[in-house]
C-alpha positions in Angstrom: 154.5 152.7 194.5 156.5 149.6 196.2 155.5 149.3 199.9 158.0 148.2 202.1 158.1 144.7 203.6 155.9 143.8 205.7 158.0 142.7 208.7 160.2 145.6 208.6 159.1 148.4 211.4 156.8 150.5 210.4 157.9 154.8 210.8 155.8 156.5 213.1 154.5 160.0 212.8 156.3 162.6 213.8 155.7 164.6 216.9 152.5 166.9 216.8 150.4 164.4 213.9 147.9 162.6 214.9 146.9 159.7 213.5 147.0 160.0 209.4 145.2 162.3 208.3 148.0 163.5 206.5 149.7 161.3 205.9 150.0 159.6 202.4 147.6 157.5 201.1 148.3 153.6 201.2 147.5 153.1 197.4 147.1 155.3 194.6 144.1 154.0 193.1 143.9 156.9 190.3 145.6 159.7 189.1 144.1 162.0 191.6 145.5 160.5 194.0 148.7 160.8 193.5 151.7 162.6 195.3 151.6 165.5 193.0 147.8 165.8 192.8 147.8 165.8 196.7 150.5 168.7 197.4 148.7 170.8 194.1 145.3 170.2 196.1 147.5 171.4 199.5 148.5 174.6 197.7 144.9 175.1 196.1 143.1 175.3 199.4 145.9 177.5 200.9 145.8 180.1 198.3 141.6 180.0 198.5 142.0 180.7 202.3 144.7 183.5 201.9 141.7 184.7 199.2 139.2 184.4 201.4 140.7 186.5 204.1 141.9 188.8 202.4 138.8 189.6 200.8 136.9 189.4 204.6 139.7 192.0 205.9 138.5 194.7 203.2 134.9 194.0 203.5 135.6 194.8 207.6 137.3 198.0 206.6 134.8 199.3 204.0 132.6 198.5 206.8 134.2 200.6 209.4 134.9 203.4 207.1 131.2 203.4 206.4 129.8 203.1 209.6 132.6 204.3 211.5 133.4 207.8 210.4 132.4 209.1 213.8 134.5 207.0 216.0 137.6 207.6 213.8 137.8 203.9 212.8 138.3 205.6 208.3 141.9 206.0 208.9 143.7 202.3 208.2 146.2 202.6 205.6 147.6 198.8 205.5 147.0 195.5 207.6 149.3 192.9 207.1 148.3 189.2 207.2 150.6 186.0 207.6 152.9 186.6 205.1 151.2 189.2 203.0 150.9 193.0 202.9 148.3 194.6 201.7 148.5 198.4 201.8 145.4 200.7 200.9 145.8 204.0 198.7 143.3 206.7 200.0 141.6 208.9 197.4 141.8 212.3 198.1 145.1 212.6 199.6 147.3 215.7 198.9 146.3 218.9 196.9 144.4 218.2 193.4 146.4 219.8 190.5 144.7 221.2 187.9 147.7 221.3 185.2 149.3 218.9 183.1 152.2 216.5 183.6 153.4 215.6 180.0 156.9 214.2 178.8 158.7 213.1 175.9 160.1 209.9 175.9 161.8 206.8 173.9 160.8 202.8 173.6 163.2 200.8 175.9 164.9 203.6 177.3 165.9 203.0 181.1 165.7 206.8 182.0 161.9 207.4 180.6 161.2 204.0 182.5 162.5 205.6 185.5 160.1 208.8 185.1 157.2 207.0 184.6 157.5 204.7 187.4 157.8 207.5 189.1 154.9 209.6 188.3 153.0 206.0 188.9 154.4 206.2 192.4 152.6 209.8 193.1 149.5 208.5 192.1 150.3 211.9 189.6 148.3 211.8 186.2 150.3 212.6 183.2 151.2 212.3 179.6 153.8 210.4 177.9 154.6 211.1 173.9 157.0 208.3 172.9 159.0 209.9 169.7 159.3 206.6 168.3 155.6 205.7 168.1 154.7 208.9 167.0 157.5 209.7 164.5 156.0 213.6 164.2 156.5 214.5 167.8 160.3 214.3 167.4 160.2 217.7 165.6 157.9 219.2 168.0 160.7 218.0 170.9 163.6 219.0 169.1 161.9 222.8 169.0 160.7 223.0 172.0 164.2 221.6 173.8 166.7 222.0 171.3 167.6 218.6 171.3 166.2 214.9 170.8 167.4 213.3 174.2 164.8 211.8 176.2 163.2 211.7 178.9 161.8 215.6 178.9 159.4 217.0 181.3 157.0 219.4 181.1 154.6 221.1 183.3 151.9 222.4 181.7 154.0 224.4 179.0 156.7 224.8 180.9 160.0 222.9 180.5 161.3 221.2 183.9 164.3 218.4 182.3 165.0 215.6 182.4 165.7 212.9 184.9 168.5 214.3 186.7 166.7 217.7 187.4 163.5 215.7 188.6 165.8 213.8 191.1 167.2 217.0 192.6 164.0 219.4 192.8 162.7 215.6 194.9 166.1 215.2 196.9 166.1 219.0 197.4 162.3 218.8 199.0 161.6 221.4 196.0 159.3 219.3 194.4 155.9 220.0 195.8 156.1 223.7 195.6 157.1 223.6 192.2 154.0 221.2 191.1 151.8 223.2 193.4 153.5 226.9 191.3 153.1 225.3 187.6 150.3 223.0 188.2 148.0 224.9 190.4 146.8 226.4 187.2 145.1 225.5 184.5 146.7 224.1 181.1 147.4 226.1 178.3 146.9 226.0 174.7 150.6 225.8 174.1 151.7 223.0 176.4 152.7 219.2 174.6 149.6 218.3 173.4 148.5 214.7 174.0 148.7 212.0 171.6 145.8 210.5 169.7 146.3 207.1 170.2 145.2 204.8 167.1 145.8 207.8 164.7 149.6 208.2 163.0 150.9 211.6 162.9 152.3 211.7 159.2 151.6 210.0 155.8 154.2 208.6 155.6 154.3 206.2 158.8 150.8 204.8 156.8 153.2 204.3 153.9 155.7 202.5 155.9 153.4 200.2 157.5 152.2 199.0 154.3 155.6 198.0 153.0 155.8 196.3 156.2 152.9 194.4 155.7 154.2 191.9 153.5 156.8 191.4 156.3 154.7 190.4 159.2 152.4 187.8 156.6 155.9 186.2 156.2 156.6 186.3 160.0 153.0 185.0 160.9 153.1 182.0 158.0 156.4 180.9 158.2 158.2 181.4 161.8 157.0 179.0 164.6 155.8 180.8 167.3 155.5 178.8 170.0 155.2 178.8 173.7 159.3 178.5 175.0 161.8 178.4 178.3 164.0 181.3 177.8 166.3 182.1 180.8 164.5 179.7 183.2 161.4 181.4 182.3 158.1 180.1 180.6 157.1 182.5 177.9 154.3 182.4 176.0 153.5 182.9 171.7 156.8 183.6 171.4 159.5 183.0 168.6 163.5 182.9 168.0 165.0 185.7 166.3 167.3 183.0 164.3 164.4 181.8 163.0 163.3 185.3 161.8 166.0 186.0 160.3 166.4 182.5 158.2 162.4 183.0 157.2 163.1 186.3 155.8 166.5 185.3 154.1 164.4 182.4 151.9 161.7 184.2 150.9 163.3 187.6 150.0 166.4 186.3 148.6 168.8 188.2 150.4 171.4 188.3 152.9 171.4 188.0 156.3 172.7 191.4 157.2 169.3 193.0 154.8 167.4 190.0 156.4 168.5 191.4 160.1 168.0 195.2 159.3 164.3 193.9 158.0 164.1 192.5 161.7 165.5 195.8 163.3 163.1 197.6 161.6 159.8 195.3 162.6 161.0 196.1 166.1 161.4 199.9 165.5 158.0 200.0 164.2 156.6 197.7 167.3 155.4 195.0 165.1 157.5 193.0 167.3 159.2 193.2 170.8 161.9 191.3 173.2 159.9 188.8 175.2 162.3 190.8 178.5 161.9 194.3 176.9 
């Protein structure tokens, strides 16, 4: 750092700083300290004391809620602190349903994303059957429906729709009652059953991931995968899908429309996935 000269004036501090304390340092002796180290260390010991009361704040209120059931003092939802909001979810709340929630649903489809942020929101528990990770399903939803389009929702064994319908039995205040009807009972035998996660539904999806076996030693041996900006954002293990596509063209010998459809396929079977979904 060049210092100025030493008969020019000298800045003062600015109204309301004392002395320099924080100021910078006249010499940077070592790496630490440095400009950058300085304002990382600044930031470091303001996020430890945001941490620090935030984690005093629901000590206090377990606390109260303990010892405070008497006096009323159980019923704080949210306290906000400077600059954050932190907002408490209460076990407990609303009438416990004893039915399922289940639906059927696609990879990277905007209206199944919709439902299940949704059902997050409620707090409700419920079952999602993606078609295109369980291949076997798709039959099941086509009989049941009539049709492949996703999302569809079921309660218990009954079929409510998709998301239009859920967004006017909510806007129409219909909801509720209609959870509480369906889902005040128990289950049935013949609602969607669940998935067994780790477990394919149909030989041949075993099959299929065997031929693509060969495929994903290819990717892993011969694509870069590398941490990357993409859109002014740092992502992680991650590789370009021209690269793919040039990896496979060399060591199957094909084209690039069979080396793409290879790559369309990977993605179908979630071997791989869009870094932005």
């Amino acid at each position: 750092m060049i210092r100025p000269h030493s008969q020019l004036p000298k800045p003062e501090a600015p109204p309301g700083v004392i002395g320099r304390s924080r100021s910078l340092p006249e010499k940077f002796d070592s790496p630490t300290d440095s400009p950058a180290a300085t304002i990382g260390k600044f930031f470091r010991e303001k996020s430890n004391s945001v941490s620090v009361a935030i984690t005093k704040r629901i000590s206090s209120l377990r606390k109260d809620e303990d010892g405070g059931a008497a006096g009323g003092g159980g019923g704080v939802k949210e306290f906000n602190l400077v600059g954050l909001k932190v907002i408490k979810a209460l076990k407990g709340e609303g009438k416990e349903l004893k039915g399922r929630i289940s639906f059927f649903s696609r990879s990277n489809c905007r209206d199944s994303g919709a439902v299940r942020s949704f059902l997050r929101g409620r707090n409700l528990n419920f079952v999602e059957i993606n078609v295109d990770v369980y291949p076997g399903r798709e039959k099941e939803l086509r009989e049941r429906t009539g049709g492949v389009a996703v999302p569809q929702i079921f309660f218990n064994e009954k079929l409510i729709g998709g998301l239009v319908v859920l967004n006017s039995l909510r806007n129409g205040g219909l909801l509720d009652a209609k959870m509480e009807e369906i889902l005040g009972s128990k289950c049935p035998e013949d609602a969607p059953a669940p998935p067994v996660y780790g477990f394919n539904d149909a030989d041949e999806v075993v099959e299929a991931a065997d031929e693509m076996a060969e495929v994903v030693r290819v990717v892993g041996q011969r694509v870069p995968i590398q941490d990357r900006i993409m859109k002014m954002k740092f992502v992680k293990n991650c590789f370009s899908g021209a690269e793919l596509v040039e990896a496979l063209i060399h060591h199957f010998d094909c084209g690039r429309k069979k080396a793409i459809e290879i790559g369309k396929k990977m993605a179908r079977k979630h071997f791989i996935h869009h870094v932005f979904g």
